[in-house]
MDAnalysis code that builds the backbone (N, CA, C; Angstrom):
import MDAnalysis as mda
import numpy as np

u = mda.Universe.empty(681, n_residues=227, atom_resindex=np.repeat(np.arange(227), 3), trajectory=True)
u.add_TopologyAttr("name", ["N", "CA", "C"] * 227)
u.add_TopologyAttr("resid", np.arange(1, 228))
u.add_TopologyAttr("resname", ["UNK", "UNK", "UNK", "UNK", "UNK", "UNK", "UNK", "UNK", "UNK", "UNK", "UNK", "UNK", "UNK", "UNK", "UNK", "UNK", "UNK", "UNK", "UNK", "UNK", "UNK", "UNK", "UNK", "UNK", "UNK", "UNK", "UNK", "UNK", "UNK", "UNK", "UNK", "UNK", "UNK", "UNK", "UNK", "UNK", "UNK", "UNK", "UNK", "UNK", "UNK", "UNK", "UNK", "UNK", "UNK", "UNK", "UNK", "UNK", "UNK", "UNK", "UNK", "UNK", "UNK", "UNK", "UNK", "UNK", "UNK", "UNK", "UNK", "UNK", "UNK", "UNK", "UNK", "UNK", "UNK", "UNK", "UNK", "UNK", "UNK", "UNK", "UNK", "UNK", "UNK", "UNK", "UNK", "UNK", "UNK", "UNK", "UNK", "UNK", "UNK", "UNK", "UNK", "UNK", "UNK", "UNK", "UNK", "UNK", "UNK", "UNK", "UNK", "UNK", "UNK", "UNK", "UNK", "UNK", "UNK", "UNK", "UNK", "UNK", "UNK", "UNK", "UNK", "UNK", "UNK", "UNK", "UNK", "UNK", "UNK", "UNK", "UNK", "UNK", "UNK", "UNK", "UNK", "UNK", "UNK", "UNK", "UNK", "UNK", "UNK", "UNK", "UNK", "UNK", "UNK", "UNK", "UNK", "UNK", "UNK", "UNK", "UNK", "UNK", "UNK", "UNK", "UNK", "UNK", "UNK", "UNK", "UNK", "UNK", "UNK", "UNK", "UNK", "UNK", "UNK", "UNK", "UNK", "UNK", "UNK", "UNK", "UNK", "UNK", "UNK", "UNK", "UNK", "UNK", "UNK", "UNK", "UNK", "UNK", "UNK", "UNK", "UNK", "UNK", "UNK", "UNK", "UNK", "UNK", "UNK", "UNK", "UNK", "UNK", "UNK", "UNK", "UNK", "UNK", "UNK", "UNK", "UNK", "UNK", "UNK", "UNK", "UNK", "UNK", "UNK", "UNK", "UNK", "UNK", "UNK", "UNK", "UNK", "UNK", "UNK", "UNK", "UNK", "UNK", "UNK", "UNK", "UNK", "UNK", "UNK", "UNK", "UNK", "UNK", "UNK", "UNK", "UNK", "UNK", "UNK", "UNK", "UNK", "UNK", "UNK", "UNK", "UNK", "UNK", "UNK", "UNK", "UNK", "UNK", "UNK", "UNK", "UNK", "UNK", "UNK", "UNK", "UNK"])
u.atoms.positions = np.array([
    [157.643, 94.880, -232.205],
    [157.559, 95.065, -230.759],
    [156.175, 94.729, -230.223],
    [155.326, 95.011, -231.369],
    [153.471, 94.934, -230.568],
    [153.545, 93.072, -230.240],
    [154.464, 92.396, -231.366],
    [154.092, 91.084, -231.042],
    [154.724, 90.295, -229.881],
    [155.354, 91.108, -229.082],
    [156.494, 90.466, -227.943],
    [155.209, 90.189, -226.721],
    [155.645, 89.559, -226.383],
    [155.051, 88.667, -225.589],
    [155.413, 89.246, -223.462],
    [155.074, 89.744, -222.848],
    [155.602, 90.408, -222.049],
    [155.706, 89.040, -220.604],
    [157.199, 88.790, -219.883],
    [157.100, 87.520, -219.211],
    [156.021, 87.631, -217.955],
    [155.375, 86.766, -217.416],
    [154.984, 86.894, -216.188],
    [155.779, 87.118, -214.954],
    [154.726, 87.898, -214.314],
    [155.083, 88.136, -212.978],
    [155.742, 86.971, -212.096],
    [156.938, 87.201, -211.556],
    [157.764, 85.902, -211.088],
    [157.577, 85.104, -210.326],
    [156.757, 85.641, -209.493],
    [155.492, 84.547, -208.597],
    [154.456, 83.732, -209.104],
    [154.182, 84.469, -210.545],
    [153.230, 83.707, -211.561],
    [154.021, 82.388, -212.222],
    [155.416, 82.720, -212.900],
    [155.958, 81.919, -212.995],
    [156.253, 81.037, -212.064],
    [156.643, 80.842, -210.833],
    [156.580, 80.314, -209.575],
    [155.543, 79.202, -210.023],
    [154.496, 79.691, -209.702],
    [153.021, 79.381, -209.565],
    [153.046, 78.125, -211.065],
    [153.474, 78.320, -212.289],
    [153.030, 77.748, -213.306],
    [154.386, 76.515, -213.035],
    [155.984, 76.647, -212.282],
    [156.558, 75.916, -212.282],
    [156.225, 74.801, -211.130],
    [155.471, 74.939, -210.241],
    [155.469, 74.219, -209.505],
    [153.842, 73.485, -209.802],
    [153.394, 73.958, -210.263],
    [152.200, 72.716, -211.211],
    [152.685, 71.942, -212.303],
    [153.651, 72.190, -212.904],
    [154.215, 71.534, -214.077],
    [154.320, 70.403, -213.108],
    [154.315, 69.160, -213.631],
    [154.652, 67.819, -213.535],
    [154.351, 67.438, -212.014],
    [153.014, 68.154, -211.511],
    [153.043, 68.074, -209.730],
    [152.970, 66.797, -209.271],
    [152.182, 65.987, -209.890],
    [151.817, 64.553, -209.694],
    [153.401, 63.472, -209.252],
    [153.980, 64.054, -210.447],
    [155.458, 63.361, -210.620],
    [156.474, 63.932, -209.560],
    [156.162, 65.214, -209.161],
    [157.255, 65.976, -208.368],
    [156.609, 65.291, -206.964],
    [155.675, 65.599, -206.284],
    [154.945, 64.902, -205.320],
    [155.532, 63.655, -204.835],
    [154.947, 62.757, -205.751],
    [155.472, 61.490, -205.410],
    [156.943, 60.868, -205.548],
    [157.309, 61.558, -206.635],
    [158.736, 61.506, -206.583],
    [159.804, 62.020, -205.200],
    [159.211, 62.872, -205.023],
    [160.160, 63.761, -203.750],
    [159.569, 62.628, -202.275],
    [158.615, 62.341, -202.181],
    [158.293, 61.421, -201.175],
    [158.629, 60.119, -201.033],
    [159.316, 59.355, -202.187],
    [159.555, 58.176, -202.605],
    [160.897, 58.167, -202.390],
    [161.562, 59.404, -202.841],
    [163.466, 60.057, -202.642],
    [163.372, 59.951, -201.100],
    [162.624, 60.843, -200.303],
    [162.867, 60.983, -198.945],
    [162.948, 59.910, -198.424],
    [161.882, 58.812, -198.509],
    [161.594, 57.706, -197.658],
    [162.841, 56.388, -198.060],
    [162.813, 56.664, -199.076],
    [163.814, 55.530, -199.522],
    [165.714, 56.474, -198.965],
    [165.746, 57.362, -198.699],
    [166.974, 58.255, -198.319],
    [167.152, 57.746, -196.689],
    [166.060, 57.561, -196.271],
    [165.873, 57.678, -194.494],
    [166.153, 56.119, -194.095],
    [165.684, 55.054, -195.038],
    [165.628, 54.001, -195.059],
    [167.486, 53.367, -195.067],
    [167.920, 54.222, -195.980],
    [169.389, 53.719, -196.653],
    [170.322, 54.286, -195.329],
    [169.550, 55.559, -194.953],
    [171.210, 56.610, -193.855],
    [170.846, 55.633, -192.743],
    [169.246, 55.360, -191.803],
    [169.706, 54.424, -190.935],
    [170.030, 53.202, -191.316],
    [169.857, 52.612, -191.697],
    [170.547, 51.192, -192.382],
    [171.858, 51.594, -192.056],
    [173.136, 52.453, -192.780],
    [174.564, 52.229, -192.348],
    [174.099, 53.009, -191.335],
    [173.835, 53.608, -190.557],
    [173.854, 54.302, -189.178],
    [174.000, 52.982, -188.395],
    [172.975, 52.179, -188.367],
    [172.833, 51.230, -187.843],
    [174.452, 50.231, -187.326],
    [174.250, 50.095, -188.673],
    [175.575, 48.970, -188.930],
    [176.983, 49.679, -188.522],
    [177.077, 51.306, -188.899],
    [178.693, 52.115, -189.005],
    [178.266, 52.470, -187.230],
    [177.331, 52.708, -186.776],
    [177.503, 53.610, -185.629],
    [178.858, 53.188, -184.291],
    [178.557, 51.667, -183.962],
    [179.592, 51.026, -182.717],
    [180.603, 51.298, -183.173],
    [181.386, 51.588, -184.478],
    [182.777, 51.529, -185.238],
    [182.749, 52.934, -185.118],
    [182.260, 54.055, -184.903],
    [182.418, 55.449, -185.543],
    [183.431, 56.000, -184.585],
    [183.890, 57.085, -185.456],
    [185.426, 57.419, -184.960],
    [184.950, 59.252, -184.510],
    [184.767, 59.778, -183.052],
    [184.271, 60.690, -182.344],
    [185.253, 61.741, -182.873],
    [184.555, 62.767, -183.871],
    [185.071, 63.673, -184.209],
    [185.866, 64.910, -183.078],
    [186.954, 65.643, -183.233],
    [187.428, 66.278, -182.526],
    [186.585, 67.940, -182.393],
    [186.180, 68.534, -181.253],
    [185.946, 69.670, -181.497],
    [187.068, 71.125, -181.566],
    [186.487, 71.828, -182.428],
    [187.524, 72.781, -182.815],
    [187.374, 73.991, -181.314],
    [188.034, 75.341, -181.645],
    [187.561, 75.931, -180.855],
    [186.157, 76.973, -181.199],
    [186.081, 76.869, -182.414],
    [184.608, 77.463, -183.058],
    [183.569, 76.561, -182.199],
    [183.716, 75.411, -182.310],
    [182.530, 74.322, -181.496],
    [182.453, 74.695, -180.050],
    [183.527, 75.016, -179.119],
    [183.739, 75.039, -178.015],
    [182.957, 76.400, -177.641],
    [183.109, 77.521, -178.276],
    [182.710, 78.425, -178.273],
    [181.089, 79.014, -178.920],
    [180.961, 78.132, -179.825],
    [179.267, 78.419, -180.235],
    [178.341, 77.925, -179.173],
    [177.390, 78.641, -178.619],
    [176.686, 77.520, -177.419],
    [174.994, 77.040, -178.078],
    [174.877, 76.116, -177.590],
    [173.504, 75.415, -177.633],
    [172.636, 76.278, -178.439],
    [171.573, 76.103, -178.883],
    [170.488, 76.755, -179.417],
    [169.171, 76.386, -179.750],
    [168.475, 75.991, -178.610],
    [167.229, 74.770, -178.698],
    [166.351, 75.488, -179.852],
    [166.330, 76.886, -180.072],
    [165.466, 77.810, -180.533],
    [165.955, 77.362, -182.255],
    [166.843, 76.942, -182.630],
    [167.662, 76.434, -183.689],
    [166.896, 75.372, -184.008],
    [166.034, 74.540, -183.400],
    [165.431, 73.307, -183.831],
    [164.945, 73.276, -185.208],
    [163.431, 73.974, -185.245],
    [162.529, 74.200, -186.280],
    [163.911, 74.259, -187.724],
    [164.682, 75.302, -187.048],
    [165.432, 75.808, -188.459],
    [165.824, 74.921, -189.014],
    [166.948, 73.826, -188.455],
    [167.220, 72.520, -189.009],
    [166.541, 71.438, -189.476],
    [165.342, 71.021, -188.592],
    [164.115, 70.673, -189.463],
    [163.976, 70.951, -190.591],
    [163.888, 72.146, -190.554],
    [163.296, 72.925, -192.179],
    [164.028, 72.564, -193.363],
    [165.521, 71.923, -193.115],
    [166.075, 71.653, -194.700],
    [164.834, 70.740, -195.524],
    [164.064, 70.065, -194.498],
    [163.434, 68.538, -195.634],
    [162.235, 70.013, -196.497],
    [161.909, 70.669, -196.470],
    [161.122, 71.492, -197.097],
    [161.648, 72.491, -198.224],
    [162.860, 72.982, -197.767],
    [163.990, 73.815, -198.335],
    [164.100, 72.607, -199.415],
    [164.289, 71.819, -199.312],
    [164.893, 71.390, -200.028],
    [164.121, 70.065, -201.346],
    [162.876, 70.600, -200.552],
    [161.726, 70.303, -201.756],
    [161.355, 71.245, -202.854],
    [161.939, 72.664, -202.575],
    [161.772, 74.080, -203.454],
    [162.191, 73.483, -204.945],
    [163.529, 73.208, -204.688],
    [163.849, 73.320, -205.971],
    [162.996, 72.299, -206.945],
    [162.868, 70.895, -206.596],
    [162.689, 70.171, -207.629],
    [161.164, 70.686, -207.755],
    [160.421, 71.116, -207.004],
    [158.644, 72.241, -206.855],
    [159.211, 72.651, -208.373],
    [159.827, 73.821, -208.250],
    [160.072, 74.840, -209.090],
    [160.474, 74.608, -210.057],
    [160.932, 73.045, -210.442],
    [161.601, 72.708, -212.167],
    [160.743, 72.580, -212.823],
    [161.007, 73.430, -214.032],
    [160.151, 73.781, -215.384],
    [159.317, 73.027, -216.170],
    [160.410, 71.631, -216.560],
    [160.517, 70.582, -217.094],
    [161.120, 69.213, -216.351],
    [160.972, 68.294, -216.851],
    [161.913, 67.058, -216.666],
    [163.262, 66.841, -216.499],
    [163.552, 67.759, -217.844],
    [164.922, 67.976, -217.520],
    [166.000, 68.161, -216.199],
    [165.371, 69.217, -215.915],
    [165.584, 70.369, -214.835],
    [165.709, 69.480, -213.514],
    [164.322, 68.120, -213.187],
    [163.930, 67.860, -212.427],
    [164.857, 66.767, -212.245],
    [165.016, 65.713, -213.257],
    [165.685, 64.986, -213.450],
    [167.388, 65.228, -213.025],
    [167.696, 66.366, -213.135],
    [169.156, 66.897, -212.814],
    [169.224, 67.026, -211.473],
    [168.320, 68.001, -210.931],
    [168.414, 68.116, -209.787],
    [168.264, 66.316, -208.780],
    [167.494, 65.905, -209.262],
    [167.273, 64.449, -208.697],
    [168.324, 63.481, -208.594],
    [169.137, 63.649, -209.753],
    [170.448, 62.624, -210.448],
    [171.220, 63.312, -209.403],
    [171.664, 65.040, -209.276],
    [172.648, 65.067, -208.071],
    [173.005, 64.981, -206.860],
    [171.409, 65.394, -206.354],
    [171.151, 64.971, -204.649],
    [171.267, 63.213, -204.235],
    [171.082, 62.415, -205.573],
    [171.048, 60.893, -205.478],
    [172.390, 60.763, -205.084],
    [173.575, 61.579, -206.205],
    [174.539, 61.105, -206.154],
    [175.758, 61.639, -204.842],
    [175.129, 62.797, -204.198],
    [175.800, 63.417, -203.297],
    [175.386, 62.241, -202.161],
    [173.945, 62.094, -201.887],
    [173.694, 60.723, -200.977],
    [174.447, 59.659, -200.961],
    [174.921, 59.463, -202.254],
    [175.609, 58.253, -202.743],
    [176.915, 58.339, -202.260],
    [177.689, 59.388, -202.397],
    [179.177, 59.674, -202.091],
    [179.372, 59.967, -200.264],
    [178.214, 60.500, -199.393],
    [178.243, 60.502, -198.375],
    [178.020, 59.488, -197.470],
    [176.759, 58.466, -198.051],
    [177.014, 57.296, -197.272],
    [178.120, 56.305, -197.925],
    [178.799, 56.321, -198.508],
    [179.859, 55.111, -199.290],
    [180.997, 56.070, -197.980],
    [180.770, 56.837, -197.442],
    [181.885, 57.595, -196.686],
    [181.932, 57.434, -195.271],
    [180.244, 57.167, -194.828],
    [179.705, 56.743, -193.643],
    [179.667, 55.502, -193.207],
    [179.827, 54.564, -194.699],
    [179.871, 52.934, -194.579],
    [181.326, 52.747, -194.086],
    [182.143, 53.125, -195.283],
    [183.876, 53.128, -194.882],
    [184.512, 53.478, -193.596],
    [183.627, 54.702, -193.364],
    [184.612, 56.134, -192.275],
    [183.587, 56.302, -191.838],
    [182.860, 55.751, -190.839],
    [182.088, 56.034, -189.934],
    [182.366, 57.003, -188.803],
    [181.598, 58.446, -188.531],
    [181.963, 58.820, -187.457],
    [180.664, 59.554, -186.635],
    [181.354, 60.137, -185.401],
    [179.947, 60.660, -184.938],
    [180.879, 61.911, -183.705],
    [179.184, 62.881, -183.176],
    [179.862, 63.845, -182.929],
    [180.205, 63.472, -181.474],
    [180.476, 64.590, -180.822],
    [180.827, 64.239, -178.965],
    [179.567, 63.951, -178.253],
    [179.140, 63.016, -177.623],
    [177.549, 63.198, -176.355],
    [177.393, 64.397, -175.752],
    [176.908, 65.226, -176.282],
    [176.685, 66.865, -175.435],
    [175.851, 66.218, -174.734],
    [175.893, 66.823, -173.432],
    [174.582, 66.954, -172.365],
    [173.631, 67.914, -173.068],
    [172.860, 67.049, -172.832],
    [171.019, 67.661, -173.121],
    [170.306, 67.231, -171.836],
    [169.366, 68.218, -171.504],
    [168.447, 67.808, -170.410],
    [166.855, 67.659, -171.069],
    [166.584, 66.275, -171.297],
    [165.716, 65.428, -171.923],
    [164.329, 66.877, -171.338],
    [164.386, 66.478, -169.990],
    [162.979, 67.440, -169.404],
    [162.963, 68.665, -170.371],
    [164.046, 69.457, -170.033],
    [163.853, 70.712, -170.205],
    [163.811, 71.034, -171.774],
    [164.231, 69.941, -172.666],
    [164.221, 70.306, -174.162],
    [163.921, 68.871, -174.723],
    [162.936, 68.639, -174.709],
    [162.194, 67.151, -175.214],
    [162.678, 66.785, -176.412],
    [161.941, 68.149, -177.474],
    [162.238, 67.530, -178.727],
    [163.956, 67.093, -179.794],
    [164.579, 68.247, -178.843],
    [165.929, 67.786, -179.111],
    [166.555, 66.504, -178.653],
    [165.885, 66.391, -177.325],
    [166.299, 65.014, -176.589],
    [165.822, 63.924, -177.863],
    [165.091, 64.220, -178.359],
    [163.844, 63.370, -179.286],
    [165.003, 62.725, -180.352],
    [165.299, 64.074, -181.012],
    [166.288, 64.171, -182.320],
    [167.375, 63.192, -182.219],
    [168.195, 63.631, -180.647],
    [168.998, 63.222, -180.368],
    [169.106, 61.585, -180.447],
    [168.377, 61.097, -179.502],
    [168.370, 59.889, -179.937],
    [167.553, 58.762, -180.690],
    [166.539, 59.970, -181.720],
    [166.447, 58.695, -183.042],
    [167.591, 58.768, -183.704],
    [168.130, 59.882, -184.073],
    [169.260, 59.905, -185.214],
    [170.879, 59.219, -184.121],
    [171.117, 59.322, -183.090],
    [172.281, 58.657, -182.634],
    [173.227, 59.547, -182.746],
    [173.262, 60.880, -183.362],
    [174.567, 62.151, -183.837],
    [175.420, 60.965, -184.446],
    [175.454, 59.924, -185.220],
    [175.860, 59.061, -185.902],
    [176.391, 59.585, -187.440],
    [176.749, 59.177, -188.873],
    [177.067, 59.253, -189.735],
    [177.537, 61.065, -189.568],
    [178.493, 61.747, -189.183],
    [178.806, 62.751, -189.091],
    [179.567, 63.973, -190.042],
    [180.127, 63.090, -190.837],
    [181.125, 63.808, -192.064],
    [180.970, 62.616, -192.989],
    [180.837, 63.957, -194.010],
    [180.529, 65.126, -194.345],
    [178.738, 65.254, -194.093],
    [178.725, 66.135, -193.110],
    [177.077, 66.384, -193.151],
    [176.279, 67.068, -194.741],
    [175.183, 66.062, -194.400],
    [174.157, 65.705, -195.945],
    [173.462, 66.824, -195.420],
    [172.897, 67.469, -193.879],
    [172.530, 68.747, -193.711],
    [172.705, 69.817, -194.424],
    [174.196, 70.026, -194.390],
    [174.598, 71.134, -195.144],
    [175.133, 70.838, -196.665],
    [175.663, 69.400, -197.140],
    [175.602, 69.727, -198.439],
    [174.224, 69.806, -199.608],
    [172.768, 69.179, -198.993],
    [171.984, 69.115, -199.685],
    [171.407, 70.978, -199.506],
    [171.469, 71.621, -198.356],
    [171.389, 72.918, -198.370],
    [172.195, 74.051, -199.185],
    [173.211, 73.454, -199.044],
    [174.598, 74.574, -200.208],
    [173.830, 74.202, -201.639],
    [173.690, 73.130, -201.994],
    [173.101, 72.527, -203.639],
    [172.086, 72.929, -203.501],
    [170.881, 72.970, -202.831],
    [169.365, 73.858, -203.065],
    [169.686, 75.259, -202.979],
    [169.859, 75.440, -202.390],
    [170.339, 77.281, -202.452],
    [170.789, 77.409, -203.707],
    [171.597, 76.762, -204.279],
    [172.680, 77.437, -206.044],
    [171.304, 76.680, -206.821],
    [171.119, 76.394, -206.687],
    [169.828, 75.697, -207.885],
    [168.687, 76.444, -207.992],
    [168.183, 76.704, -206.662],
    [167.317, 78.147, -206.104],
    [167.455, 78.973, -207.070],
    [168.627, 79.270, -206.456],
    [169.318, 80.938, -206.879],
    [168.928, 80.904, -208.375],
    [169.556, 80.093, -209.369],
    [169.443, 79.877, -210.561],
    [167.672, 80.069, -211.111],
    [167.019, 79.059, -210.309],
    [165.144, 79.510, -210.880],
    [164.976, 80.841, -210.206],
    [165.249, 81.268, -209.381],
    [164.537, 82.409, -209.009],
    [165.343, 83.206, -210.117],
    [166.327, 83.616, -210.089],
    [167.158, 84.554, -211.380],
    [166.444, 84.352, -212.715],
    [166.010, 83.116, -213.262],
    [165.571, 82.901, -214.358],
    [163.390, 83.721, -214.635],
    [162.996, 83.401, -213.148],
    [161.426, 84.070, -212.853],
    [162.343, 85.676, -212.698],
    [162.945, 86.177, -212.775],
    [163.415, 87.686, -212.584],
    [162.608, 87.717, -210.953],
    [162.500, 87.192, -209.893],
    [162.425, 87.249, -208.654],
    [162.956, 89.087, -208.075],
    [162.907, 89.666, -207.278],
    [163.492, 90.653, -206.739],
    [164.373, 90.393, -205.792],
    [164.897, 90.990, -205.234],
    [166.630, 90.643, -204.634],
    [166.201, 90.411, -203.289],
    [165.018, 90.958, -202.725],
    [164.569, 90.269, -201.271],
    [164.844, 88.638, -201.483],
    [163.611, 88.455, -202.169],
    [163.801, 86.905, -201.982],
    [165.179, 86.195, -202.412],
    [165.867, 86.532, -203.099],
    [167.473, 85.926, -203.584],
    [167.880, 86.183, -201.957],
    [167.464, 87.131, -201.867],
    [168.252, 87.022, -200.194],
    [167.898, 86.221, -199.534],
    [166.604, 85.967, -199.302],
    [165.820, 84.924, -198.363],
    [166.247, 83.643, -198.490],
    [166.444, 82.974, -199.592],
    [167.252, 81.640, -200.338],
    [168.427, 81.557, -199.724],
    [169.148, 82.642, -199.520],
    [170.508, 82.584, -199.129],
    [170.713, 82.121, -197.560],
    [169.603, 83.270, -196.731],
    [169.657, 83.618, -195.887],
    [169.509, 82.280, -195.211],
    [167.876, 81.818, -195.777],
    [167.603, 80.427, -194.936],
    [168.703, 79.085, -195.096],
    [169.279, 78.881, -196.254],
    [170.547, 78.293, -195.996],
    [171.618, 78.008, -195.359],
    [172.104, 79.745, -195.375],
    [172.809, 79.711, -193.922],
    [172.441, 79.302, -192.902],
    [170.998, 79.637, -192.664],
    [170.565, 79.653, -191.389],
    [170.777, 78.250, -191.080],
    [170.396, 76.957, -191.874],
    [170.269, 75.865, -191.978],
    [171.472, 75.220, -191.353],
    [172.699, 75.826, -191.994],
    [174.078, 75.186, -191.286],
    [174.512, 75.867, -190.364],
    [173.901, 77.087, -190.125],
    [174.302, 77.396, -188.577],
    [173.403, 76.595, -187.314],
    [172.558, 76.228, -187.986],
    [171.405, 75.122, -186.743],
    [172.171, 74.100, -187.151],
    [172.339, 73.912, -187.829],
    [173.621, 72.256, -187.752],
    [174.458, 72.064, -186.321],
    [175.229, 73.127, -186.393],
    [176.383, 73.096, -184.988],
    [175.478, 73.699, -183.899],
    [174.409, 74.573, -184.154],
    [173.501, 75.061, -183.096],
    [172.763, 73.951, -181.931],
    [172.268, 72.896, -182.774],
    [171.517, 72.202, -182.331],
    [172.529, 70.868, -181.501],
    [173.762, 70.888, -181.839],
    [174.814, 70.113, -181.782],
    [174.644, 68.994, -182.314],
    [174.051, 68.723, -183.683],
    [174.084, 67.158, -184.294],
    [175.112, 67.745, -185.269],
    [176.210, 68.663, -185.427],
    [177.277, 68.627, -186.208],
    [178.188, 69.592, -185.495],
    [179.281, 69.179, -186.120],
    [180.820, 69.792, -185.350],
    [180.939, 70.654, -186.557],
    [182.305, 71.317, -186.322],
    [182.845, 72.500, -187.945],
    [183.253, 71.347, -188.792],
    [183.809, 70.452, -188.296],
    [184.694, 69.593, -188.999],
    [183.996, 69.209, -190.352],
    [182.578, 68.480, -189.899],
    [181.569, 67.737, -190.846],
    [181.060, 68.416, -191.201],
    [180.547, 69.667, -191.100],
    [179.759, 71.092, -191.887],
    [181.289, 71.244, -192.415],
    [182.201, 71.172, -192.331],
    [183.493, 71.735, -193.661],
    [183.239, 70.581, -194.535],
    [182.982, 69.808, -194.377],
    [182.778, 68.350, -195.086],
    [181.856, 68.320, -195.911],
    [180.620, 68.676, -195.653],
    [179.779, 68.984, -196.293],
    [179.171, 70.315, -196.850],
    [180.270, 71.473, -197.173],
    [180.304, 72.672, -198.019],
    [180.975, 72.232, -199.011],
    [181.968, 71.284, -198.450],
    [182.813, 70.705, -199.866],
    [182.295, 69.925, -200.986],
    [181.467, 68.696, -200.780],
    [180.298, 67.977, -201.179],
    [179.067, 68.661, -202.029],
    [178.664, 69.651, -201.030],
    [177.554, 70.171, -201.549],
    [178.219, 71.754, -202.746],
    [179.126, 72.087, -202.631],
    [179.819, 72.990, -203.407],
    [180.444, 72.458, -204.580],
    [181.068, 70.904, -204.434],
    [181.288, 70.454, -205.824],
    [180.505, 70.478, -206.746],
    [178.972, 70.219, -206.413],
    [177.654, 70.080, -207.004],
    [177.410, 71.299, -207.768],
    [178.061, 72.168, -207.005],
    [177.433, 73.672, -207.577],
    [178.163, 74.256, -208.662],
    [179.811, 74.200, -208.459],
    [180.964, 74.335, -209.468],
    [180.691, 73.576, -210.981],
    [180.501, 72.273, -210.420],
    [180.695, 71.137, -211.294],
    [179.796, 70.779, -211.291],
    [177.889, 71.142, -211.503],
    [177.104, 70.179, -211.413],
    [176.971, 69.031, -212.325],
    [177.183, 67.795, -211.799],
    [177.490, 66.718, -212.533],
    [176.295, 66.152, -213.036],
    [175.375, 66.036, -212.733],
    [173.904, 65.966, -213.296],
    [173.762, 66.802, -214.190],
    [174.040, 68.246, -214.442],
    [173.404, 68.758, -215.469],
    [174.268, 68.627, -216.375],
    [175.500, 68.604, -216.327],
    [176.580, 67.855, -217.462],
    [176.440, 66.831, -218.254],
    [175.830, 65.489, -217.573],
    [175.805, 64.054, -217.903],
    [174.461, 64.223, -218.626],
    [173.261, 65.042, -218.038],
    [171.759, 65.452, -219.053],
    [172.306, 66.070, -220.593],
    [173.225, 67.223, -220.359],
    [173.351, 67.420, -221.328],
    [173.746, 67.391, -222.758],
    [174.897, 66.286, -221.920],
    [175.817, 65.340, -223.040],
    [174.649, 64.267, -223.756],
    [173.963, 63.736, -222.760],
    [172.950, 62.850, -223.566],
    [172.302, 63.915, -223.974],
    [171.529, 64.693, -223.811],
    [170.883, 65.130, -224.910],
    [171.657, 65.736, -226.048],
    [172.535, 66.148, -226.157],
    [173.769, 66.269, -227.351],
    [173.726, 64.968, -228.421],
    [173.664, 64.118, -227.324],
    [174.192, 62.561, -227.895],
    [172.490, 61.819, -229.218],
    [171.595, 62.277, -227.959],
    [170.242, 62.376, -228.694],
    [170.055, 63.112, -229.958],
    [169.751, 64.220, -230.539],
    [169.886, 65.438, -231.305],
    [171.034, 64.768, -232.490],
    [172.178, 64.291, -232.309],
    [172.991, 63.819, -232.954],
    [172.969, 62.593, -234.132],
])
C-alpha cells in the first residue's frame, strides 16, 4: 500500500492533459476549423439557390427569439475544442479527430445532395446587429442535420468520458451537460435552426456516441498492430 501512487487532483490532471501534445492539438484544431469553414461554404455556396425551406413545427412557432442566445451558440467553436485540449495521448486525439471529420463528412454529402435552409425570420438589422451579422454571412443555408448540435451531443459524451476518467466532481459533469444543452437550445433560439434539423443532428451526433466509429476503427488497428 506505502508504494501506491495516489492520482492527481482532477484539475491537475486537466492541466497535464491539455499540455500533452499542445503544439499538435493547437495547430491541428486550427487547421480542422479553417479547412471545415472553407468546405461548409463552398456547398453552401453551390446547394443554397436549390435548398428545400424546411417546415416549422409548432415547438418553432412557439419558442420566441433570443438575441441574448448569441454568445451561447458562438461558444460551440470553443466547447468543442475541450475535448481534443484534454486527450491524453494520440490515440484519444486521433479518435476524436477521425469522428468529427467523419460526422462533417456525412453532413455535408447531405447538404450537397439535400440541400436545405430555414424560414427568413424577420430580424431588425438596427436593433440586433450581430445577429443580423450571423444571419447573413452564414445564409441559414445547409440546415439538416445541424453540425451545431451534432458536433455538441459528440463533445459532451467524449467530455463526459475525460472528466469521469480525472474523477472531476459532479458540478462540473453537470456544467458539460448543461452547456451543451444550452448550445442546442441557442440553435432554435437564435433562429439559424428549426426542431426538424436539431432532430437531425441529435441523430448524427448520437450515432457517434452509441457507436463511436473512430474509436472502433483505432482499435481494431491497434489489435491488428500488436498481432
Amino acid at each position: 500500500m506505502d508504494g501506491l501512487v495516489a492520482p492527481p487532483p482532477w484539475h491537475v490532471a486537466l492541466g497535464r492533459r491539455w499540455s500533452t501534445l499542445f503544439l499538435l492539438k493547437l495547430v491541428g484544431n486550427t487547421v480542422a476549423t479553417v479547412g471545415f469553414f472553407v468546405l461548409y461554404f463552398a456547398v453552401m455556396q453551390r446547394a443554397l439557390p436549390h435548398a428545400w425551406v424546411l417546415p416549422l413545427t409548432p415547438i418553432d412557432r412557439w419558442l420566441e427569439l433570443r438575441v441574448a442566445a448569441l454568445p451561447l451558440y458562438a461558444s460551440l467553436w470553443l466547447y468543442l475544442a475541450l475535448p481534443p485540449a484534454f486527450a491524453k495521448d494520440l490515440r484519444e486525439l486521433g479518435a476524436f479527430a477521425i469522428s468529427a471529420a467523419l460526422m462533417s463528412a456525412i453532413a455535408l454529402t447531405i447538404f450537397w445532395f439535400l440541400p436545405t435552409a430555414v424560414p427568413i425570420f424577420p430580424i431588425e438589422g438596427v436593433m440586433h446587429p450581430a445577429l443580423h451579422f450571423l444571419k447573413t454571412t452564414d445564409a441559414v443555408g445547409n440546415a439538416f442535420p445541424s453540425l451545431h448540435v451534432s458536433f455538441s451531443v459528440f463533445a459532451c459524451w467524449f467530455l463526459a468520458r475525460q472528466l469521469k476518467e480525472v474523477g472531476a466532481p459532479a458540478w462540473v459533469r453537470v456544467l458539460n451537460v448543461a452547456w451543451a444543452v444550452g448550445i442546442v437550445y441557442s440553435t432554435m433560439a437564435v433562429r439559424q435552426h428549426v426542431v426538424i434539423d436539431v432532430a437531425g443532428g441529435l441523430l448524427l451526433g448520437g450515432a457517434f456516441c452509441f457507436r463511436p466509429i473512430a474509436l472502433f476503427a483505432l482499435s481494431r488497428s491497434a489489435g491488428t498492430n500488436r498481432g
